[in-house]
C-alpha positions in Angstrom: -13.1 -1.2 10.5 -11.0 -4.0 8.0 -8.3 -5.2 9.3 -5.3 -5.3 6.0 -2.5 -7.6 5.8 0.4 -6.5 3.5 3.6 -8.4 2.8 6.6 -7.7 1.4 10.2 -8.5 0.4 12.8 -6.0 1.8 16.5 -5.4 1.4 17.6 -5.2 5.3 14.9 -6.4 7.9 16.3 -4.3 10.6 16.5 -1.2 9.0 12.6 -1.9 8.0 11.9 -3.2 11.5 13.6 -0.1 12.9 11.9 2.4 10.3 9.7 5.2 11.5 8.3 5.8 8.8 5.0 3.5 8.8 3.3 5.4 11.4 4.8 8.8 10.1 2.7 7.8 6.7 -0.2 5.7 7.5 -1.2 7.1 10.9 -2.4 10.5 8.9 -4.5 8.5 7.0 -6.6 6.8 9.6 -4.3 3.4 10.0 -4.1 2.3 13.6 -2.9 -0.8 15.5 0.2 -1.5 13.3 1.8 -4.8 13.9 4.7 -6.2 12.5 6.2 -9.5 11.2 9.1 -11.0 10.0 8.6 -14.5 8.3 11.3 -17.2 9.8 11.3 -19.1 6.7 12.6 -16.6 4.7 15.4 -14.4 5.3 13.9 -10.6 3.7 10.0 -11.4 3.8 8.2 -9.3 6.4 4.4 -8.1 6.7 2.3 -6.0 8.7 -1.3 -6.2 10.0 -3.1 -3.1 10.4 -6.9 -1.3 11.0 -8.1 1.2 8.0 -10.6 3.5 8.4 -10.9 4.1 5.1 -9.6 1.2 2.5 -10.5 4.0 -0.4 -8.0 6.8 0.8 -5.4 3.7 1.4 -5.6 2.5 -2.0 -5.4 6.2 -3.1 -2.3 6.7 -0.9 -0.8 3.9 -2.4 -0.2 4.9 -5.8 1.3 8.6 -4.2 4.9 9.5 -4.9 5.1 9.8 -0.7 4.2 6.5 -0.5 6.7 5.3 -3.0 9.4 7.5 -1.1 8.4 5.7 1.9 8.8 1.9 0.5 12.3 3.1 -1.0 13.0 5.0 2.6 12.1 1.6 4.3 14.2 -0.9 1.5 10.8 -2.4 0.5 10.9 -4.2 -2.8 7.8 -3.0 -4.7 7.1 -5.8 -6.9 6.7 -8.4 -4.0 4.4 -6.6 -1.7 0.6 -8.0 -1.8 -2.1 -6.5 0.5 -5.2 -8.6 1.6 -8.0 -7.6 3.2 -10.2 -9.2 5.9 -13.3 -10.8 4.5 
């Protein structure tokens, strides 16, 4: 099972800290063991590390309108958020 890195900029890091909302969406899909970060060098960067079962239905998921909702629920900034995958 990969292990995916994603980081992102968001608007208020306690609000996306405090959010629900990631495992309400990616648990469903088969996302476990979510971990979250906040970078101390700059003020609204944060990231996640999480297992996927399945990196297909992720990407999928991704491009859904839920998904948007989600990001816009959790004041993530879409154009800043890069995903890596383990290699």
């Amino acid at each position: 099972m990969p292990t995916v890195l994603a980081y992102h900029d968001v608007k208020e890091v306690k609000h996306w800290l405090a959010s629900p909302r990631r495992k309400e969406i990616f648990e469903p899909i088969g996302c476990t063991n979510i971990r979250t970060f906040v970078d101390p060098q700059a003020s609204k960067r944060v990231g996640l590390v999480m297992d996927v079962a399945d990196m297909g239905r992720l990407e999928e998921f991704m491009k859904t309108k839920p998904a948007a909702d989600a990001m816009e629920y959790d004041g993530v900034l879409p154009e800043t958020l890069v995903i890596l995958t383990q290699s």
